[in-house]
C-alpha positions as CSV (number, residue, x, y, z in Angstrom):
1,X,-24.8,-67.4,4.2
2,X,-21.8,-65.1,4.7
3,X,-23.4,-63.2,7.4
4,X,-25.7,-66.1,9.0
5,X,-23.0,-66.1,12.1
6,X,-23.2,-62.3,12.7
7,X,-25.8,-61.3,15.2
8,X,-26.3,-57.7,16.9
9,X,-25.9,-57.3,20.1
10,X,-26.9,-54.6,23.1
11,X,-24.4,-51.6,22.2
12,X,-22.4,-49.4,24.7
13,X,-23.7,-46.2,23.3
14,X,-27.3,-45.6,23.7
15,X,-28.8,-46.1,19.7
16,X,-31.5,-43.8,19.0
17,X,-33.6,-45.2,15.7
18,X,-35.1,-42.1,13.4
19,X,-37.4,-45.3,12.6
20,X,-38.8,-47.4,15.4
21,X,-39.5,-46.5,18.6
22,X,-42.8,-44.3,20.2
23,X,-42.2,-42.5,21.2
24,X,-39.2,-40.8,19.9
25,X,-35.7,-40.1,21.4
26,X,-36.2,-43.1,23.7
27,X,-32.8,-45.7,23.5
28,X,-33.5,-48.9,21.5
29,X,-32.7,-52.3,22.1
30,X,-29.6,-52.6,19.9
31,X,-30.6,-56.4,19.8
32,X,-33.4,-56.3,17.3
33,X,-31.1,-54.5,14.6
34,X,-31.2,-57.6,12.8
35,X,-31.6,-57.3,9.1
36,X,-35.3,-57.3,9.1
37,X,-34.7,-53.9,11.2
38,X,-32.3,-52.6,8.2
39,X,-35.1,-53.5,5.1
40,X,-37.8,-51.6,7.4
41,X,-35.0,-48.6,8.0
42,X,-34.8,-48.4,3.9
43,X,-38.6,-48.5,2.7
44,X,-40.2,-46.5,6.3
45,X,-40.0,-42.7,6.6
46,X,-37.3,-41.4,8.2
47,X,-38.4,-39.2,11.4
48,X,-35.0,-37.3,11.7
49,X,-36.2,-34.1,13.4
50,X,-38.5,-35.8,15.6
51,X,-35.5,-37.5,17.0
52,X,-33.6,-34.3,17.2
53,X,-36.0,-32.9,18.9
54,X,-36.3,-35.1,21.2
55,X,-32.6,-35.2,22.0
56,X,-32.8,-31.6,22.5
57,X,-35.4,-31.9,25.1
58,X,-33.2,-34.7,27.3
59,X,-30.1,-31.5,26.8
60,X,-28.4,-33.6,24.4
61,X,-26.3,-30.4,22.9
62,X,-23.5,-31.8,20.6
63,X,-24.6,-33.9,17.0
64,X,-21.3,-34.9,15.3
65,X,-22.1,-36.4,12.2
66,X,-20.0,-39.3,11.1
67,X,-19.7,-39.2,7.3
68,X,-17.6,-38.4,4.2
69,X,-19.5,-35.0,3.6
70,X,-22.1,-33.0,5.7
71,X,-25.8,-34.3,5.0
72,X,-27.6,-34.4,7.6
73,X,-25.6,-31.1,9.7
74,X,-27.7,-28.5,7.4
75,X,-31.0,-30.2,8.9
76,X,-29.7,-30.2,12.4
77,X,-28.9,-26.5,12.2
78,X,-31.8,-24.7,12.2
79,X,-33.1,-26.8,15.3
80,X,-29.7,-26.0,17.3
81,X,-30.0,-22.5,16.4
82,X,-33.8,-22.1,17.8
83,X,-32.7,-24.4,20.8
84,X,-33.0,-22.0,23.8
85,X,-29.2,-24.0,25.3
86,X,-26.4,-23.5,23.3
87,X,-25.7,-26.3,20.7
88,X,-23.5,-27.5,18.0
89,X,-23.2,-29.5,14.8
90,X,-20.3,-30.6,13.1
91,X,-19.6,-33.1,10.5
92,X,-16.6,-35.4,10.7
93,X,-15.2,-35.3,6.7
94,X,-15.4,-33.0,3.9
95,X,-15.5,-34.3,0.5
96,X,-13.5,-31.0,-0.8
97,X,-10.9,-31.0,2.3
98,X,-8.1,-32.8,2.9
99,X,-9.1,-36.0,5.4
100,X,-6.7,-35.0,8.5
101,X,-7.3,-30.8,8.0
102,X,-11.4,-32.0,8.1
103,X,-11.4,-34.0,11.0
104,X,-8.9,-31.5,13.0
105,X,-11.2,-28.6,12.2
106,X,-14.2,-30.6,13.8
107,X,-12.5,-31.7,16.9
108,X,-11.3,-27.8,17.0
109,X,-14.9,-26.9,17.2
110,X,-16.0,-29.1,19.7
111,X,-13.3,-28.1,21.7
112,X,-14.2,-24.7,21.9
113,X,-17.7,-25.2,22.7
114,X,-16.5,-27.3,26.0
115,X,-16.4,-31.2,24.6
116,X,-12.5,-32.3,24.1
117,X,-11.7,-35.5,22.9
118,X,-9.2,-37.7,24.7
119,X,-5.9,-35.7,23.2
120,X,-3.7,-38.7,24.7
121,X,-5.7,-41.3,22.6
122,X,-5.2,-38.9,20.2
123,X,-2.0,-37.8,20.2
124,X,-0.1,-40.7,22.1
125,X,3.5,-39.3,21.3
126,X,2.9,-35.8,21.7
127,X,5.7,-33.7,20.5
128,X,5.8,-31.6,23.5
129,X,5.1,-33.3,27.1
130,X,5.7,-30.9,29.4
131,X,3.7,-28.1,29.7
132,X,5.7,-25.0,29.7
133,X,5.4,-22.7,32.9
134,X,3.5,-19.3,32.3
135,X,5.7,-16.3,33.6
136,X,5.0,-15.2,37.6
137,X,5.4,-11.5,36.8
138,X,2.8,-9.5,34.7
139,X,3.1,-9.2,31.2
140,X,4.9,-6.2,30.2
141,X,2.2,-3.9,27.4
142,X,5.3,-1.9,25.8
143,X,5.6,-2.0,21.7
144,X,9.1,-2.5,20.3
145,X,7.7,-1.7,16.5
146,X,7.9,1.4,14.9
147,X,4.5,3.4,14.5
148,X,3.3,4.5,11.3
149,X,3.1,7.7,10.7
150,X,0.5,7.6,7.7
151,X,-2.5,9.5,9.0
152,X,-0.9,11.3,11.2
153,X,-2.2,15.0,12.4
154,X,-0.7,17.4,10.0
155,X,-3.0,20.3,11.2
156,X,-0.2,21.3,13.8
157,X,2.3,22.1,11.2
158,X,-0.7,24.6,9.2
159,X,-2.0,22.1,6.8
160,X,-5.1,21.2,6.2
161,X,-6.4,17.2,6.3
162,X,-7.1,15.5,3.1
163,X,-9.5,12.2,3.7
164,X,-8.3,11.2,0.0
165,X,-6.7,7.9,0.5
166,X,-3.6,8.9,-1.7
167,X,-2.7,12.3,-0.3
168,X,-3.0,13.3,3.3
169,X,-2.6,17.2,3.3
170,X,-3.6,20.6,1.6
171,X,-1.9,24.0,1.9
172,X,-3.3,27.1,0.2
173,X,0.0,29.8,-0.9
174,X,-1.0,32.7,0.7
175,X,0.5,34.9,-1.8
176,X,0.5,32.5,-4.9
177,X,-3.4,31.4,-4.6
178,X,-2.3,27.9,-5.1
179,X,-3.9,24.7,-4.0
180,X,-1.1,22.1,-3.0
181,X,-2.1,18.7,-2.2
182,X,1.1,16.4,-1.1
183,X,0.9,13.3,0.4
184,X,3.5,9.8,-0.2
185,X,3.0,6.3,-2.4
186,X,4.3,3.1,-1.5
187,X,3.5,-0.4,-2.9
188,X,3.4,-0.9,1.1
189,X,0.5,1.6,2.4
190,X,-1.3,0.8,-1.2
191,X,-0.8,-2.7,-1.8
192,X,-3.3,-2.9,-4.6
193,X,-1.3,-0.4,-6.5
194,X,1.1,-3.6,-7.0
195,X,-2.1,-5.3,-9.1
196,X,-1.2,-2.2,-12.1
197,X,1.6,-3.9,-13.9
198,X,2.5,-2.7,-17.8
199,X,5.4,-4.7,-19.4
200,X,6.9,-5.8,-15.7
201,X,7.0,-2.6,-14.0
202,X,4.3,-1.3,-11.5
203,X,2.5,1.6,-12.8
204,X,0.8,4.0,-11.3
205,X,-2.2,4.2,-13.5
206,X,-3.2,7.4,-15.2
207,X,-6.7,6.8,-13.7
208,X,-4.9,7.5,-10.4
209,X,-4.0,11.1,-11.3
210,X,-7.5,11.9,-13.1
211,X,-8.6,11.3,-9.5
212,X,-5.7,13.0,-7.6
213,X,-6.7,15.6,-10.1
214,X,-10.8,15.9,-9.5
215,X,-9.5,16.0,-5.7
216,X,-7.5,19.2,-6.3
217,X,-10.2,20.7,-8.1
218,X,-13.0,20.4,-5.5
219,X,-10.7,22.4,-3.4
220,X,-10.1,25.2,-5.8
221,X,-13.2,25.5,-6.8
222,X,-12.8,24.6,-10.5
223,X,-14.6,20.9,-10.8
224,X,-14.0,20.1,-14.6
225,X,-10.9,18.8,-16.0
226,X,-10.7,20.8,-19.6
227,X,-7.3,19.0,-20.4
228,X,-5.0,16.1,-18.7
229,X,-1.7,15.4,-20.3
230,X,0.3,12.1,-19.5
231,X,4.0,13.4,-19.5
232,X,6.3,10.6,-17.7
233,X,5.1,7.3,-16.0
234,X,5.2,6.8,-12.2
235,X,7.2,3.8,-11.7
236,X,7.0,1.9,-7.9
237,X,9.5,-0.4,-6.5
238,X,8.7,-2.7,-3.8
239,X,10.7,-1.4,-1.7
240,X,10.9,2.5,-2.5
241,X,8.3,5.6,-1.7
242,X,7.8,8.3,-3.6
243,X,6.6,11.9,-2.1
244,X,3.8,13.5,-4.3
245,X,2.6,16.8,-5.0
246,X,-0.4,18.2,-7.1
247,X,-0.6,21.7,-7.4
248,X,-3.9,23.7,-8.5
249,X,-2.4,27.9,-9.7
250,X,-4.4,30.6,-9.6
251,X,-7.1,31.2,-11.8
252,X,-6.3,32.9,-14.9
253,X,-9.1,33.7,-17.3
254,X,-11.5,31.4,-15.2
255,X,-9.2,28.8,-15.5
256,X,-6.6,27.1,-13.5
257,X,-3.1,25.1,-14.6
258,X,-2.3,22.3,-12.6
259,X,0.4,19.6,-12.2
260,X,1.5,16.6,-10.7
261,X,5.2,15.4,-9.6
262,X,6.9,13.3,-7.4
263,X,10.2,12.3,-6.2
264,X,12.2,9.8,-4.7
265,X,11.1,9.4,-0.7
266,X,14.6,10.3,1.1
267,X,14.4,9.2,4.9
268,X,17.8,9.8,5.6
269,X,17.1,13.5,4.5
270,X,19.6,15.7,3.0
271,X,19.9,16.1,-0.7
272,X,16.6,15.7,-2.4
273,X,16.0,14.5,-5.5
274,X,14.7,16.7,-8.0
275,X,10.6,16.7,-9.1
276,X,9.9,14.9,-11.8
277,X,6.7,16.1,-13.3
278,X,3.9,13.6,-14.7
279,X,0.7,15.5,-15.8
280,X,-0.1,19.0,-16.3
281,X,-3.7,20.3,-17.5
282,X,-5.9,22.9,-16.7
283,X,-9.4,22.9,-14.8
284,X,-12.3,25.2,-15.1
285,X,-15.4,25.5,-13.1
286,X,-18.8,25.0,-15.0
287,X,-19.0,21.9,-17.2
288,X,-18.5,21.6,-20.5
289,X,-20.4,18.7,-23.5
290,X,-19.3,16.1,-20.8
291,X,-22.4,16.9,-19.0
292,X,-24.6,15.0,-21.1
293,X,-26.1,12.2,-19.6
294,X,-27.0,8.4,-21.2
295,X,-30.1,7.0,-21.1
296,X,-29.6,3.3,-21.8
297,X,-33.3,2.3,-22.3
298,X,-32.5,-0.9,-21.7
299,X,-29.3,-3.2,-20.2
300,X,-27.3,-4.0,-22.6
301,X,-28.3,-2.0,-25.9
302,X,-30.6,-3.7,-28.0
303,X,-28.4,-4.9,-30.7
304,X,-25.0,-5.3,-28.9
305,X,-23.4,-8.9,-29.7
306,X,-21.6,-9.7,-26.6
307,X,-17.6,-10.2,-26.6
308,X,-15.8,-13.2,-24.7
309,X,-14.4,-12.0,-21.8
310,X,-13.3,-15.0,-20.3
311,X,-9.8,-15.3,-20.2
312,X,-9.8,-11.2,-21.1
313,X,-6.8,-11.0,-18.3
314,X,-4.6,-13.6,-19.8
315,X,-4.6,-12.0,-23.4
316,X,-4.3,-8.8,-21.5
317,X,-0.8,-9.8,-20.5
318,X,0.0,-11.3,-23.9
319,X,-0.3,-8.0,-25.0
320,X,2.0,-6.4,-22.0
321,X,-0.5,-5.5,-19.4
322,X,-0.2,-7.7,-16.0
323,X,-3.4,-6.7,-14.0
324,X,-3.8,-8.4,-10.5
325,X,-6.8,-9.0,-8.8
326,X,-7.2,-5.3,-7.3
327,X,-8.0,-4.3,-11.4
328,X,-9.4,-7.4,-12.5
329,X,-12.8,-5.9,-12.6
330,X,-14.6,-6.3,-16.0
331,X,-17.9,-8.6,-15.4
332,X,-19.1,-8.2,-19.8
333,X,-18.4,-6.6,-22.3
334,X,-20.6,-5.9,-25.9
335,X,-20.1,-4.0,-29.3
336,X,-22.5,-2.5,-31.3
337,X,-20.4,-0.6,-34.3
338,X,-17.6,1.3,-33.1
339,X,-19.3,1.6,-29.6
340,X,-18.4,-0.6,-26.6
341,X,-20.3,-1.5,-23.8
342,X,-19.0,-2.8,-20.5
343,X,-20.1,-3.5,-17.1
344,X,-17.1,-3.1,-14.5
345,X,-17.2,-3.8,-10.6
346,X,-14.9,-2.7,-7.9
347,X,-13.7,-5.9,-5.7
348,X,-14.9,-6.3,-2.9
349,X,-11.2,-6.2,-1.4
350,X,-11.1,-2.2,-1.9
351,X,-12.3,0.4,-0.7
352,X,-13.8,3.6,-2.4
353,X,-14.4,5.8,0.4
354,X,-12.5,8.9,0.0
355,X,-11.8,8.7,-3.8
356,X,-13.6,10.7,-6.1
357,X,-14.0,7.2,-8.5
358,X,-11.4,4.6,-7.6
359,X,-8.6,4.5,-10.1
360,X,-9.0,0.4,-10.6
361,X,-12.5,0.7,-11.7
362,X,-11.6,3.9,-13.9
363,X,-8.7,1.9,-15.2
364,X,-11.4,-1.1,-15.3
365,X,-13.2,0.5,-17.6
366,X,-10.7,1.0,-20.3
367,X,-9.9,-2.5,-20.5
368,X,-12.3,-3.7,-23.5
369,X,-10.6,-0.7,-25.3
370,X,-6.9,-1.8,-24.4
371,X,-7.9,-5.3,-25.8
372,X,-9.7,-4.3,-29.1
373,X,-7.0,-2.1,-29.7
374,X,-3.6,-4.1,-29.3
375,X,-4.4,-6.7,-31.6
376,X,-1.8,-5.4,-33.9
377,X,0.6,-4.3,-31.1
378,X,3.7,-6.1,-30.9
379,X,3.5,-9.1,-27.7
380,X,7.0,-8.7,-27.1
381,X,7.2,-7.1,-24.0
382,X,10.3,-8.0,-22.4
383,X,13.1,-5.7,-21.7
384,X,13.9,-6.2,-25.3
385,X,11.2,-4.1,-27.1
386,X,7.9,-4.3,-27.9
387,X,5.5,-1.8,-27.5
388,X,2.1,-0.8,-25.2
389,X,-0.8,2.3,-25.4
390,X,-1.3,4.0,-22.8
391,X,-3.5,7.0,-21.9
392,X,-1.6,10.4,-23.1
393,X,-4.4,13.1,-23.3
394,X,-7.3,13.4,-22.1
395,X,-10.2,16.3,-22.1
396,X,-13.5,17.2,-20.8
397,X,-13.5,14.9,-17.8
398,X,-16.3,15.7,-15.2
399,X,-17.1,13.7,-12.1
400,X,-21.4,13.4,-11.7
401,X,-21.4,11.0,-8.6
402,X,-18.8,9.6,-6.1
403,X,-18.9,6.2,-3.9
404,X,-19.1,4.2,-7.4
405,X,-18.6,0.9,-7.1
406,X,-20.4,-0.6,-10.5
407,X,-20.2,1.2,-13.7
408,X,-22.2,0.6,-16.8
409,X,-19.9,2.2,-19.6
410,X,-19.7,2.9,-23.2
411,X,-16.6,4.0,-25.1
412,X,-17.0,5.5,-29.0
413,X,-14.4,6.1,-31.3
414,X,-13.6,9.3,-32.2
415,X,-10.6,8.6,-34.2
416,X,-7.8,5.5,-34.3
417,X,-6.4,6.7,-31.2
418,X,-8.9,8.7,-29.5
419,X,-12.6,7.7,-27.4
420,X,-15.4,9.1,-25.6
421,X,-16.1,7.6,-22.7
422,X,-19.7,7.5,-20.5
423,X,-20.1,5.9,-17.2
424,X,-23.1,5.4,-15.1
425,X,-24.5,3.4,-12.0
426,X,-26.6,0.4,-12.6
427,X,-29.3,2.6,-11.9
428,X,-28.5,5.2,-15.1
429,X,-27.4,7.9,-12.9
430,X,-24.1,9.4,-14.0
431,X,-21.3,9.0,-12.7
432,X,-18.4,9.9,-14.8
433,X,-17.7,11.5,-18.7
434,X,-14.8,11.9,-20.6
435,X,-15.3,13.9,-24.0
436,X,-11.6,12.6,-25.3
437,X,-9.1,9.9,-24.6
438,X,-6.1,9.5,-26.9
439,X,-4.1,6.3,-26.0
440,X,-0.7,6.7,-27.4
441,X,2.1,4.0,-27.8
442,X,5.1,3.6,-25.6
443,X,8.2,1.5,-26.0
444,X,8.3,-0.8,-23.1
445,X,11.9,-0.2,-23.3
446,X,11.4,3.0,-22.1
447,X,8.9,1.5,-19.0
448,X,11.7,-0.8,-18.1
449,X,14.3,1.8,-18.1
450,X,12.1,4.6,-16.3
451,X,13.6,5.4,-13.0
452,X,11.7,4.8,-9.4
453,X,11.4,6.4,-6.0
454,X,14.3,5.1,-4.1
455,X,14.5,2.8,-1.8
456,X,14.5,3.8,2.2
457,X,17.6,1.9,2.8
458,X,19.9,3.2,0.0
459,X,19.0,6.7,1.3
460,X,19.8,6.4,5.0
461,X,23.3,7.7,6.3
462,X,24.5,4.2,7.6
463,X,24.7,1.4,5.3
464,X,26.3,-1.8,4.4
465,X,29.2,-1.5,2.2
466,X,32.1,-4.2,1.2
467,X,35.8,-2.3,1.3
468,X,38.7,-3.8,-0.3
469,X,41.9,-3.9,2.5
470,X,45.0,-2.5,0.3
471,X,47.4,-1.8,2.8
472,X,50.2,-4.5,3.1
473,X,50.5,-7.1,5.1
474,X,53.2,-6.5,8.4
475,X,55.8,-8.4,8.3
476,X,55.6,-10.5,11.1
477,X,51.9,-11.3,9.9
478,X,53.2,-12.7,6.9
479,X,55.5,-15.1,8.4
480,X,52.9,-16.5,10.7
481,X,50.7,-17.8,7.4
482,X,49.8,-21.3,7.7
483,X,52.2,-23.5,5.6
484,X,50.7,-25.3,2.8
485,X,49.4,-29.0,2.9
């Protein structure tokens, strides 16, 4: 009774029915969609793509579908794809968007494919009326932004180029037979190095020099890392840069000492900092037990109970370690005894070319260790104390494979403080051992107070100061003072 008065009526826009009508894609009489037409449209089958087809034959070439979420656009789009005319399908509304963001994103796409909508129906109060006039004289191509100079050519100066995404050249001593490898860090030419936080300060992780390290050993010939020793951290500031150096000596005994240092980035130049140094080790050239390689059998180990790992990160920085997205990279982790199993993946947001193994799926790695291991380490980690481990020594490291990107690992327990370590590819090939790893603890006192690189603007020659004016006032300044109100 409520709708006896309403009757359809012949429509404006020619109605195509996906029910009635032979043969398809042929207008219908809008005046039959009475609700006899409706009860047929519910219980008949649907011929959808005949009627798109058909459309597509008469060069219809835009389908907007008007709903609150997409339906019926996934089922249009293979047919506008195999059209042999361009064509398009949008929906109107998303369920997950925001109404206005939705609908604006659909009109955007139909206006790039040539079909606008009437803006001033639109927009009838646009905030802008006048179109602003374009210049008559050409535009002028010249940069006002200073070039970087990372990557730059270094082979004029008598260096040789590193592709190592951390240093950028090498220089052999010709009368020292040393290997130097410098290059510069920045938390702004490698962001991700932000992500490696320990009790508030950016790290660089000791991952990072194992890999500096590996690099430097390729070139000298000597591919096996007998000893690493963790010395000082490398704190970054946001805004600082740090030059660093890694030097391979001479062999000695078919062995060669190395080390690693930096200093504060100076751009004004003059008076340098001094080095501070952070690792020293030595390297020989055949490998040592290292070169064992697993044999999994099977994915995980039969027997390995599997450990949470959801919300891993979070207890992670209960305990004092602040990872960030870039080292964020454990997928599972098991235990069987005192071995643990992982599986770690790079994301997809970096980039492994040129690194021996990327320090954030190195560092990856150790994570399960890190979290079975602090349990009983203070969570205080504020400036006030508190305490972290961190790598210290490490021995018997030797690099199988490069371009990892996935590692299946196991870590065994030597000792409280000291791990094996064996990495592979999913396929089982190796790709990294280490024979020892002794985490140590610091005070994150000592993080907090550790210096870092300094920043370009406090070293330049000209800066902003505030200066006190002691000189007295002249006489006839002082009687031309304002009164007091």
């Amino acid at each position: 009774q409520a709708l006896a008065g309403i009757t359809p009526r012949e429509a404006e826009v020619p109605f195509y029915s996906t029910v009635e009508g032979e043969p398809f894609g042929v207008p219908l009489d809008t005046c039959g969609l009475d609700a006899g037409y409706w009860y047929r449209n519910l219980r008949s089958t649907v011929r959808f793509d005949e009627t798109v087809v058909s459309l597509l034959g008469q060069d219809h070439r835009t389908f907007v579908e008007v709903s609150p979420h997409p339906i019926l656009v996934p089922a249009f789009q293979p047919r506008v794809e195999a059209n042999d005319a361009p064509a398009v399908a949008v929906g109107s509304l998303r369920k997950d968007r925001p109404e206005v963001a939705a609908l604006g994103t659909a009109l955007a796409t139909l206006h790039v494919h040539g079909l606008s909508p009437d803006w001033e129906a639109l927009y009838p109060d646009p905030p802008v009326t006048k179109r602003p006039e374009l210049p008559t004289y050409p535009f002028q191509h010249q940069r006002y932004w200073l070039t970087s100079t990372v990557g730059a050519d270094v082979s004029a100066a008598g260096l040789g180029v590193s592709d190592h995404p951390l240093v950028g050249a090498v220089a052999e001593l010709a009368d020292q037979g040393q290997v130097v490898l410098t290059g510069r860090l920045s938390l702004r030419e490698h962001p991700w190095l932000a992500d490696h936080a320990v009790a508030g300060r950016v790290l660089v992780p000791g991952t990072a020099f194992v890999d500096l390290v590996l690099r430097a050993g390729d070139h000298a010939g000597h591919q096996v890392v007998d000893e690493l020793v963790l010395q000082a951290p490398l704190v970054l500031d946001a805004d600082a840069a740090v030059d660093l150096q890694v030097i391979v000596g001479a062999p000695r005994d078919n062995r060669c000492a190395f080390s690693v240092h930096s200093r504060p980035y100076s751009a004004g130049g003059g008076v340098q900092e001094t080095w501070t140094s952070h690792a020293s080790g030595h390297l020989s050239p055949v490998p040592g037990a290292s070169s064992a390689v697993a044999d999994w059998g099977s994915w995980p180990p039969p027997g390995a109970h599997a450990v949470e790992v959801d919300g891993l990160y979070e207890r992670l920085a209960t305990c004092g370690y602040q990872y960030g997205p870039a080292f964020q990279a454990v997928n599972a982790i098991w235990r069987q005894g005192d071995d643990l199993y992982a599986e770690v993946r790079l994301p997809e947001s970096l980039d492994g070319r040129g690194h021996g193994i990327h320090p954030a799926l190195l560092d990856a790695a150790l994570h399960p260790l890190l979290l079975l291991t602090t349990a009983d380490t203070s969570s205080d980690t504020g400036t006030g104390g508190g305490s972290v481990r961190l790598p210290f020594a490490l021995s018997g490291i030797t690099l199988h494979a490069t371009d990892a990107t996935t590692l299946r690992v196991r870590v065994t327990t030597i000792d409280a403080d000291t791990f094996s370590l064996t990495a592979t590819d999913p396929a089982d090939g190796p790709v990294i051992t280490i024979d020892a790893l002794t985490l140590r603890s610091s005070d994150t006192g000592t993080l907090n107070s550790a210096p870092a690189g300094v920043s370009d603007v406090s070293s330049n020659l000209f800066q902003l100061s505030w200066a006190a004016d002691t000189r007295p006032v002249p006489a006839d300044v002082a009687e031309r003072r304002l009164p007091r109100c």
